[in-house]
Every structure is written in C-alpha cells, then in structure tokens.
MIRORO-152771 format. One record per atom (N, C-alpha, C): residue number from 1; atom name; x, y, z. Coordinates in steps of 0.1 Angstrom, whole numbers, padded with zeros to 4 digits. Layout:
N
<num->NUM; atomo->CA; east->X; north->Y; up->Z>
...
# end
This chain:
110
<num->1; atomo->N; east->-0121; north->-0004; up->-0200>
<num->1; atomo->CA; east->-0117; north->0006; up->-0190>
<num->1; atomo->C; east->-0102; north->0004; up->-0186>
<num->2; atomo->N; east->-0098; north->0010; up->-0186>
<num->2; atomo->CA; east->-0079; north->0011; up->-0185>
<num->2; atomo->C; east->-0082; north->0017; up->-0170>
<num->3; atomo->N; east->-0068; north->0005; up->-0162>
<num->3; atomo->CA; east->-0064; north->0008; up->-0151>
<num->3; atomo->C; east->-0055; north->0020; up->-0148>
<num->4; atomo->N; east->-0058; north->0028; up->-0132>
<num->4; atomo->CA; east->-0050; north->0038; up->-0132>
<num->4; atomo->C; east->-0031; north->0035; up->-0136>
<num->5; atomo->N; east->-0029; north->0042; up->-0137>
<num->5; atomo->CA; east->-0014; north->0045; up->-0142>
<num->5; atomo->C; east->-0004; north->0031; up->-0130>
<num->6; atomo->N; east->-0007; north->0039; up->-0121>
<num->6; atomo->CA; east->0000; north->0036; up->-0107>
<num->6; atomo->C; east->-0002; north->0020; up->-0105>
<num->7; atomo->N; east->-0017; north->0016; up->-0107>
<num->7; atomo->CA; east->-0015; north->-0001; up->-0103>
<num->7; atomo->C; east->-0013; north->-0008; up->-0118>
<num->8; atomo->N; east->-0009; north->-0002; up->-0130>
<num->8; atomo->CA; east->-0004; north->-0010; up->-0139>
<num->8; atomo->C; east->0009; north->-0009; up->-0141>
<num->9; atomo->N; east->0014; north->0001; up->-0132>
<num->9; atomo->CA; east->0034; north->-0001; up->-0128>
<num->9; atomo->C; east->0036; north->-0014; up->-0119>
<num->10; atomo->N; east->0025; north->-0015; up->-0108>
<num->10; atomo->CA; east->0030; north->-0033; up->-0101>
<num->10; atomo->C; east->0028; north->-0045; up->-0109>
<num->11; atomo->N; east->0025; north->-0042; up->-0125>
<num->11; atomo->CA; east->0022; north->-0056; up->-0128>
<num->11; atomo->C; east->0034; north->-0060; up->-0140>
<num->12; atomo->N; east->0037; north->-0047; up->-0138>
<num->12; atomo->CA; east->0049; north->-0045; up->-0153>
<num->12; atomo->C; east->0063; north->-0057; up->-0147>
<num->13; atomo->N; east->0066; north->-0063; up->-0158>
<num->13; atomo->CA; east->0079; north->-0066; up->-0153>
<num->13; atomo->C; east->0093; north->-0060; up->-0160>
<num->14; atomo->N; east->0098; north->-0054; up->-0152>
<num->14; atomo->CA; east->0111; north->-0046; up->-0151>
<num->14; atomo->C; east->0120; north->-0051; up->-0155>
<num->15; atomo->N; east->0132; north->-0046; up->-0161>
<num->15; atomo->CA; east->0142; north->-0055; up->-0162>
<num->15; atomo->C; east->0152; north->-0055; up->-0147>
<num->16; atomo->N; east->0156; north->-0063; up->-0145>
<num->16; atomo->CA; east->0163; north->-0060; up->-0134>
<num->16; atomo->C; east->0177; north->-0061; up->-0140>
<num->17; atomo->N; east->0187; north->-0055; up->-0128>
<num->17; atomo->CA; east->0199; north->-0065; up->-0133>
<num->17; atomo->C; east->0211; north->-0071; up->-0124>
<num->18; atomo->N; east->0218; north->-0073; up->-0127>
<num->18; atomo->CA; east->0229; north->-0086; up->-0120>
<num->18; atomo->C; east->0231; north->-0083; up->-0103>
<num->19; atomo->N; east->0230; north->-0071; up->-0104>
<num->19; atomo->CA; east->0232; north->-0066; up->-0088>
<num->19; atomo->C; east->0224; north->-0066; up->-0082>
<num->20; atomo->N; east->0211; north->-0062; up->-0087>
<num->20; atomo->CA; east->0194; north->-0066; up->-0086>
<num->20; atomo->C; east->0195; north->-0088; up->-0079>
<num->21; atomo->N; east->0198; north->-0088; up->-0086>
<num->21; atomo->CA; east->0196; north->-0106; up->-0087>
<num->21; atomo->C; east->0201; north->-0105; up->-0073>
<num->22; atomo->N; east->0214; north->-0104; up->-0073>
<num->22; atomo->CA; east->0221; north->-0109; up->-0065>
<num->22; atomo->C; east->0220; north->-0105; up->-0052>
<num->23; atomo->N; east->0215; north->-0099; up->-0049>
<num->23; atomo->CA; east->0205; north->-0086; up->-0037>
<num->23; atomo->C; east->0197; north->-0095; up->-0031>
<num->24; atomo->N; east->0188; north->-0100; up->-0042>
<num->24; atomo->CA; east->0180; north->-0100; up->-0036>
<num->24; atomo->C; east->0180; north->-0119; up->-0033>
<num->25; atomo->N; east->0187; north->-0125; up->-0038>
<num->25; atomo->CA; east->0193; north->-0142; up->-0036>
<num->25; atomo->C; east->0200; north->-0132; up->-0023>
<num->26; atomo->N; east->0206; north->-0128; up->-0022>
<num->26; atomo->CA; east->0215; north->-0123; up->-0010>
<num->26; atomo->C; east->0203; north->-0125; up->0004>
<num->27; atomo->N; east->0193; north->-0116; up->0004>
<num->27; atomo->CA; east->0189; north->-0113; up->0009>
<num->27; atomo->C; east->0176; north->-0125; up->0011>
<num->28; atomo->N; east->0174; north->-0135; up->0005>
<num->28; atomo->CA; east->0171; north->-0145; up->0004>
<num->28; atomo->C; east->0173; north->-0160; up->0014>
<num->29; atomo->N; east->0184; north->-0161; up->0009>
<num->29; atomo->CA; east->0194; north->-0168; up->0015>
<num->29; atomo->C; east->0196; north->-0164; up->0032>
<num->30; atomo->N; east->0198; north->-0148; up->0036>
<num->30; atomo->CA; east->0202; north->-0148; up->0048>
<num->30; atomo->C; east->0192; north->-0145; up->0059>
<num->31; atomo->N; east->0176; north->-0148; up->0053>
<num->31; atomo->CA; east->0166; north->-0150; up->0058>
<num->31; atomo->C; east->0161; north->-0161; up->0064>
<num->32; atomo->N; east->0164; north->-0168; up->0051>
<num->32; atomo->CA; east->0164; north->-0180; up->0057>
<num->32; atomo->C; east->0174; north->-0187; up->0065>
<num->33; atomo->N; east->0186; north->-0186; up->0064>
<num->33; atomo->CA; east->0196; north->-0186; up->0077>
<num->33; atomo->C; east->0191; north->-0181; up->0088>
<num->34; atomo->N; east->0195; north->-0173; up->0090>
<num->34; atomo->CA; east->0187; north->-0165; up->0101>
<num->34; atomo->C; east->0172; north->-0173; up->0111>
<num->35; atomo->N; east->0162; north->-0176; up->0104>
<num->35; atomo->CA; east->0153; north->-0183; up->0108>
<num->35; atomo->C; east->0154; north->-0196; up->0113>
<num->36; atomo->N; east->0162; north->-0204; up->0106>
<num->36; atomo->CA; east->0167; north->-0216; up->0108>
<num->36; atomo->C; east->0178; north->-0221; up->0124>
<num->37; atomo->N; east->0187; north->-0208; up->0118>
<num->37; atomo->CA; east->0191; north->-0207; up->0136>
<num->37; atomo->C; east->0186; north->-0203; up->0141>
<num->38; atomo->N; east->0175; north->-0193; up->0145>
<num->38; atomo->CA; east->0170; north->-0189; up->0155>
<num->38; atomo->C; east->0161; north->-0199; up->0161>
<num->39; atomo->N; east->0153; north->-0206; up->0150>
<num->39; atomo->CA; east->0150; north->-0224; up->0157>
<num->39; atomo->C; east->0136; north->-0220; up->0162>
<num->40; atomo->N; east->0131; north->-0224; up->0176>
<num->40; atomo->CA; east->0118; north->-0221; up->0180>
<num->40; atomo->C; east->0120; north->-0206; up->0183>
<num->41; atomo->N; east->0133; north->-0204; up->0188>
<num->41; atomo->CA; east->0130; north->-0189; up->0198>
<num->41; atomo->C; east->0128; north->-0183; up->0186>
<num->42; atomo->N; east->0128; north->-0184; up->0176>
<num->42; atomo->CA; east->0118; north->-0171; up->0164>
<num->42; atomo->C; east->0104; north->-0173; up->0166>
<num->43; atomo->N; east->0099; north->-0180; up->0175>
<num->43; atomo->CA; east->0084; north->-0177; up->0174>
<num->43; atomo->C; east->0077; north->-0167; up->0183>
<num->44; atomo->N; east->0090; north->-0159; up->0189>
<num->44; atomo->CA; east->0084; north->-0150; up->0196>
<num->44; atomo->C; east->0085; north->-0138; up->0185>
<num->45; atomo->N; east->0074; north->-0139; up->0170>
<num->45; atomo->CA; east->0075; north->-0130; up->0167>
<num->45; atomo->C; east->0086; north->-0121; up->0158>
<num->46; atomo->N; east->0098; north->-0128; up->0162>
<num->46; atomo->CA; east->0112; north->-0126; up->0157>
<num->46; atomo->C; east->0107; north->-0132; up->0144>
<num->47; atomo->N; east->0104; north->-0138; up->0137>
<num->47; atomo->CA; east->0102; north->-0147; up->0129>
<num->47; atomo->C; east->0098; north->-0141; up->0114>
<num->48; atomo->N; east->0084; north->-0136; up->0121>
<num->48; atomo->CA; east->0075; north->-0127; up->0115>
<num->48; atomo->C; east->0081; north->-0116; up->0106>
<num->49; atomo->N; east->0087; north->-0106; up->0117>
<num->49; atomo->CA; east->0093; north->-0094; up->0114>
<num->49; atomo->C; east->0104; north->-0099; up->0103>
<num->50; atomo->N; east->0114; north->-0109; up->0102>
<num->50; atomo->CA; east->0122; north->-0111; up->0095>
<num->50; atomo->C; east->0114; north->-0114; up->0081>
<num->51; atomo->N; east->0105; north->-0122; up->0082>
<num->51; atomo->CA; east->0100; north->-0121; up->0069>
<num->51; atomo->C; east->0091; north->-0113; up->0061>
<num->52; atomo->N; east->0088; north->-0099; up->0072>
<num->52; atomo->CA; east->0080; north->-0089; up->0068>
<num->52; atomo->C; east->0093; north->-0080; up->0059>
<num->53; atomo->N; east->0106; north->-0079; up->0067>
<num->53; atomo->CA; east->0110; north->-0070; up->0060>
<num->53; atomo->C; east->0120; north->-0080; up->0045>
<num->54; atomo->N; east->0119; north->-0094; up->0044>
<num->54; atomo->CA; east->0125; north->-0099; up->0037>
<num->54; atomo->C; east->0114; north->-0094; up->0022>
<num->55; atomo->N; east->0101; north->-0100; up->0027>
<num->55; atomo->CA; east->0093; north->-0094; up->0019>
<num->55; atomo->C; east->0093; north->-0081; up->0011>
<num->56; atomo->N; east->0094; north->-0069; up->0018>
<num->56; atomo->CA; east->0096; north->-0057; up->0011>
<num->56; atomo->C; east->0109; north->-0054; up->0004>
<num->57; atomo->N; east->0120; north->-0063; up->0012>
<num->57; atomo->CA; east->0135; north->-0058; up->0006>
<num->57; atomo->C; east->0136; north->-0064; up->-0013>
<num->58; atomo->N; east->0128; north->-0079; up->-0009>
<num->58; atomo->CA; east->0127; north->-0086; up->-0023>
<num->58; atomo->C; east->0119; north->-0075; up->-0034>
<num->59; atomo->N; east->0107; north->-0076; up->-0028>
<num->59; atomo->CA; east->0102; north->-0068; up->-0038>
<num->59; atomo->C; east->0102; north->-0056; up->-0045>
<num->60; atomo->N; east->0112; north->-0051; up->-0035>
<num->60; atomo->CA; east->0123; north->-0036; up->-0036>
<num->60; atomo->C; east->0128; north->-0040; up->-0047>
<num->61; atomo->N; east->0135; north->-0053; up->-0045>
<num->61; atomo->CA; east->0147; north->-0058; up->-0058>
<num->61; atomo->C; east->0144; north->-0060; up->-0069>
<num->62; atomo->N; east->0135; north->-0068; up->-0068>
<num->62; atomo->CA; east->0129; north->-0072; up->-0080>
<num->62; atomo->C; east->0115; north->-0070; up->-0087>
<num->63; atomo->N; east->0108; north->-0061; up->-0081>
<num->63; atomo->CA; east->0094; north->-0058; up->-0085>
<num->63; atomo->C; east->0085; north->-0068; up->-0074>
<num->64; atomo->N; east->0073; north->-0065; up->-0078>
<num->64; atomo->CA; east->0061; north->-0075; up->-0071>
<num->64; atomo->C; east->0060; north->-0089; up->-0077>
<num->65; atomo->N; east->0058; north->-0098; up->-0075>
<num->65; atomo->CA; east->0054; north->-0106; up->-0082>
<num->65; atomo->C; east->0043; north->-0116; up->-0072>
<num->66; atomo->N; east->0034; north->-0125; up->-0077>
<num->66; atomo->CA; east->0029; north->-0132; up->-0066>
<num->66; atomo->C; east->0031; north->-0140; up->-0062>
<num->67; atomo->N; east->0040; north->-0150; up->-0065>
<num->67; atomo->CA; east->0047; north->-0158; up->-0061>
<num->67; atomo->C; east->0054; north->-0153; up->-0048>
<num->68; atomo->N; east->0055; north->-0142; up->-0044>
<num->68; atomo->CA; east->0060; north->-0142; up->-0029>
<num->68; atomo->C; east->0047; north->-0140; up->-0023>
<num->69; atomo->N; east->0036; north->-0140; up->-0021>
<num->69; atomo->CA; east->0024; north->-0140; up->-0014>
<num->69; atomo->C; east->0023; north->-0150; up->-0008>
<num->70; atomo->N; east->0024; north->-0165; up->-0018>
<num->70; atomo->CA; east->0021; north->-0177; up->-0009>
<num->70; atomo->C; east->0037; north->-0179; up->-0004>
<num->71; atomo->N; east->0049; north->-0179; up->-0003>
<num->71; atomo->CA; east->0059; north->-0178; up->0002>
<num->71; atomo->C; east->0061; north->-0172; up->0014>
<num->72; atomo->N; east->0050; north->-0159; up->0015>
<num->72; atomo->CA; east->0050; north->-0151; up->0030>
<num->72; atomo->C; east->0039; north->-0157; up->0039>
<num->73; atomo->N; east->0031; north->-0165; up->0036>
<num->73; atomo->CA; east->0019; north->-0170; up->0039>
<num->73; atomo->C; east->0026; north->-0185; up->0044>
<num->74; atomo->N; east->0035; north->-0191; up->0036>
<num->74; atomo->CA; east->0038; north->-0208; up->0043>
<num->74; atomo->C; east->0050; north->-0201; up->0053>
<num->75; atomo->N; east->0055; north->-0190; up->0055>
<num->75; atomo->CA; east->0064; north->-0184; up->0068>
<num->75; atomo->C; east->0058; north->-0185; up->0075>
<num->76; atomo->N; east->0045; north->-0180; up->0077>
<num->76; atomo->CA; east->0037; north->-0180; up->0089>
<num->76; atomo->C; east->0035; north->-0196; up->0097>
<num->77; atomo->N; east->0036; north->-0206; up->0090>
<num->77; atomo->CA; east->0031; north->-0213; up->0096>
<num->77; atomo->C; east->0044; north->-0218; up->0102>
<num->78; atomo->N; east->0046; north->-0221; up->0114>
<num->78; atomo->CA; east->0053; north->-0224; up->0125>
<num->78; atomo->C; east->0062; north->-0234; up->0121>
<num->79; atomo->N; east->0064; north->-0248; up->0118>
<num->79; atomo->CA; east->0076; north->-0261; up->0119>
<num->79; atomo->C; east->0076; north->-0256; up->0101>
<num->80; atomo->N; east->0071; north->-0251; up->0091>
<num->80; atomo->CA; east->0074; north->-0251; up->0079>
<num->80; atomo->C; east->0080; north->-0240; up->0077>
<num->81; atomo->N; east->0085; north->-0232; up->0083>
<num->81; atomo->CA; east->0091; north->-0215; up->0082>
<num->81; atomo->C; east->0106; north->-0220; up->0083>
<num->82; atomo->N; east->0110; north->-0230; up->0090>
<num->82; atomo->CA; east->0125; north->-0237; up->0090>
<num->82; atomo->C; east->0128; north->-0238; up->0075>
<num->83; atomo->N; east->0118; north->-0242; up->0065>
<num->83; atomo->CA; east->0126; north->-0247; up->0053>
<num->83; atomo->C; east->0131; north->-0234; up->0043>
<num->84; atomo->N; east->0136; north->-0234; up->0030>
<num->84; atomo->CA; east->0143; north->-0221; up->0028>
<num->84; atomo->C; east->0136; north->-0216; up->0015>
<num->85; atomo->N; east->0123; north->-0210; up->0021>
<num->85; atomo->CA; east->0114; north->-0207; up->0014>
<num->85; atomo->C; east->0114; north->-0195; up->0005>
<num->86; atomo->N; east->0118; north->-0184; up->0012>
<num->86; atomo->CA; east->0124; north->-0175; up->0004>
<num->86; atomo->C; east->0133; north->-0177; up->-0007>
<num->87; atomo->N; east->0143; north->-0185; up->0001>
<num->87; atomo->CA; east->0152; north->-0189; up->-0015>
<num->87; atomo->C; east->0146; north->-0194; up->-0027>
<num->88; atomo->N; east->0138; north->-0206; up->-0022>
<num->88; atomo->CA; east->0133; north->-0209; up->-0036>
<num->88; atomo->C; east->0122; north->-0198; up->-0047>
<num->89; atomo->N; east->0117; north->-0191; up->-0032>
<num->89; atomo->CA; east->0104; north->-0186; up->-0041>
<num->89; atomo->C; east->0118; north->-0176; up->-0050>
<num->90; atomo->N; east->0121; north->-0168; up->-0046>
<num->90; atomo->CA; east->0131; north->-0158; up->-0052>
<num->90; atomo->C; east->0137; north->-0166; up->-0065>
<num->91; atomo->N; east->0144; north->-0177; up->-0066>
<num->91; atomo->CA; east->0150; north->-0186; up->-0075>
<num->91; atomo->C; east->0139; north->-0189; up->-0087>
<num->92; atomo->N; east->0127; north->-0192; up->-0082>
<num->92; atomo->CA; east->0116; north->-0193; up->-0092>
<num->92; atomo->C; east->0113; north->-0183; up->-0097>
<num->93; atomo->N; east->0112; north->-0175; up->-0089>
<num->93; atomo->CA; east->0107; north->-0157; up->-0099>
<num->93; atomo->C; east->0116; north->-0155; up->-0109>
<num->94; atomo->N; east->0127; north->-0155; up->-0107>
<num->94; atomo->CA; east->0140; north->-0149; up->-0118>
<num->94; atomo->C; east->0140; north->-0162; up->-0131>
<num->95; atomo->N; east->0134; north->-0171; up->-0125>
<num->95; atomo->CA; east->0136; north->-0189; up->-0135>
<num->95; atomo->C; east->0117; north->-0184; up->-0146>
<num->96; atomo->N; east->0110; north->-0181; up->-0137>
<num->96; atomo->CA; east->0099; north->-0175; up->-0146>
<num->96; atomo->C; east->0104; north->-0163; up->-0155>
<num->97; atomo->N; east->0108; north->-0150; up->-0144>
<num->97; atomo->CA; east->0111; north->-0135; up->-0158>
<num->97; atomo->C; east->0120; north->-0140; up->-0168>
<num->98; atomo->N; east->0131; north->-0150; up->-0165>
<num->98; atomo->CA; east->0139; north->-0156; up->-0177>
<num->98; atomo->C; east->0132; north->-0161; up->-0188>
<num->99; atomo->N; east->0121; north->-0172; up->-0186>
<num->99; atomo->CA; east->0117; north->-0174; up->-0196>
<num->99; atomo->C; east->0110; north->-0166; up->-0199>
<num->100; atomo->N; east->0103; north->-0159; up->-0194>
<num->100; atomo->CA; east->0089; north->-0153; up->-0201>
<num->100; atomo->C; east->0093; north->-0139; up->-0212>
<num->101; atomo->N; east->0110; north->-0137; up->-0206>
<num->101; atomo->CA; east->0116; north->-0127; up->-0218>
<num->101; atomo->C; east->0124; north->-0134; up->-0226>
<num->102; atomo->N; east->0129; north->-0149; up->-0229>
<num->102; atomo->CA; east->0131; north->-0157; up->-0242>
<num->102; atomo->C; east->0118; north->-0157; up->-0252>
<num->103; atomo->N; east->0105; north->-0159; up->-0243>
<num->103; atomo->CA; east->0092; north->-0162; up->-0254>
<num->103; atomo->C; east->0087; north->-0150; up->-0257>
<num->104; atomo->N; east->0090; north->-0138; up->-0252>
<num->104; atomo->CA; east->0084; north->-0125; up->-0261>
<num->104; atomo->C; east->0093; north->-0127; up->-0274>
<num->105; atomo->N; east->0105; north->-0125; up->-0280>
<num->105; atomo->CA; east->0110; north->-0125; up->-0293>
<num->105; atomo->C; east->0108; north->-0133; up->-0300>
<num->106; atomo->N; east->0103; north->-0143; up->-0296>
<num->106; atomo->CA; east->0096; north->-0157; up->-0308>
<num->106; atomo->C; east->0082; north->-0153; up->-0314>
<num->107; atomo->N; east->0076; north->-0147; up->-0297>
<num->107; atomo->CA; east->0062; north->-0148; up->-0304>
<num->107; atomo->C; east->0059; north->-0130; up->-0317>
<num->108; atomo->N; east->0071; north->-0122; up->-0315>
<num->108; atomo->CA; east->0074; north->-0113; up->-0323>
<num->108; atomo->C; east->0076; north->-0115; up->-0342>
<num->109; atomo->N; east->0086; north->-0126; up->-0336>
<num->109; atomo->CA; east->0084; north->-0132; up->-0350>
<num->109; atomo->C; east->0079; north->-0137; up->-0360>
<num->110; atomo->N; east->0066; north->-0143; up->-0352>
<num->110; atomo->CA; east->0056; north->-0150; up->-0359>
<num->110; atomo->C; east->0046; north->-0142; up->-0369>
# end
C-alpha cells in the first residue's frame, strides 16, 4: 500500500544548499545564545516559545528530520536546555545527509 503523496514529501531528503546550511547553523546557534543568557528567567515560558519557533525555522531550512524531536524534548527539560542543543542536533543532521549522499553513488555502482 503506498503512502499518500503529501506524508512521503516529509520523509524525502532534499537537497539543501549553502544558504540553507547556514540559516539554519545561524539560527541554531542564536537559540541557543539566547537561552543561555536568559538563564533561569527563560522559565517563564520564554524558553519554550524560543525553541518552538527554532524548531519550525530549522525544519523550514532543512526539511524534517527526527533527530530534532528528541532535541525539542531535552529543551524542555529545565537545567539541560542551558546546553547548546540545537547546535549540535543541526550539526548532526547535515554530518548524517552528508554521508548518507556519499553512500548512494557507491551503492549505485555495485
């Protein structure tokens, strides 16, 4: 049974490109700034919202992936939302689509 059209466009991975990347490291990075200075007073909630919209902006940039799911899930939790979680999760996504488009042309060749 083939999935509708529409939920097999969130699974595709896209090519992105350099401006893409950098968007969204951009936008990575100044989230987690942001959170880090704001310190405890982000628990009023300020916190949340920043990584609700960090959330959408990424995945604007770069497609879905699930790797930002548990990234938005360890935000929530209170003394671990200081560390710069966005950045990494973002840095790993682009460190995965890099390889995972080296090993398509090998396995082409075979």
């Amino acid at each position: 049974m083939k999935l509708p059209e529409k939920f097999n466009r969130l699974w595709e991975v896209r090519p992105v490109s350099r401006f893409q990347i950098l968007l969204a490291v951009s936008i990575a990075v100044a989230a987690d700034a942001l959170q880090w200075l704001l310190g405890p007073i982000g628990w009023a909630l300020i916190d949340q919202a920043i990584d609700l919209v960090t959330m959408v902006l990424v995945c604007w940039c770069l497609g879905f992936h699930l790797l930002f799911l548990p990234a938005f899930i360890v935000e929530l939790i209170p003394v671990v939302e200081d560390l710069p979680t966005w950045t990494a999760c973002v840095l790993a996504v682009l460190a995965l689509r890099k390889r995972s488009q080296h090993q398509r042309p090998s396995k082409a060749t075979e």
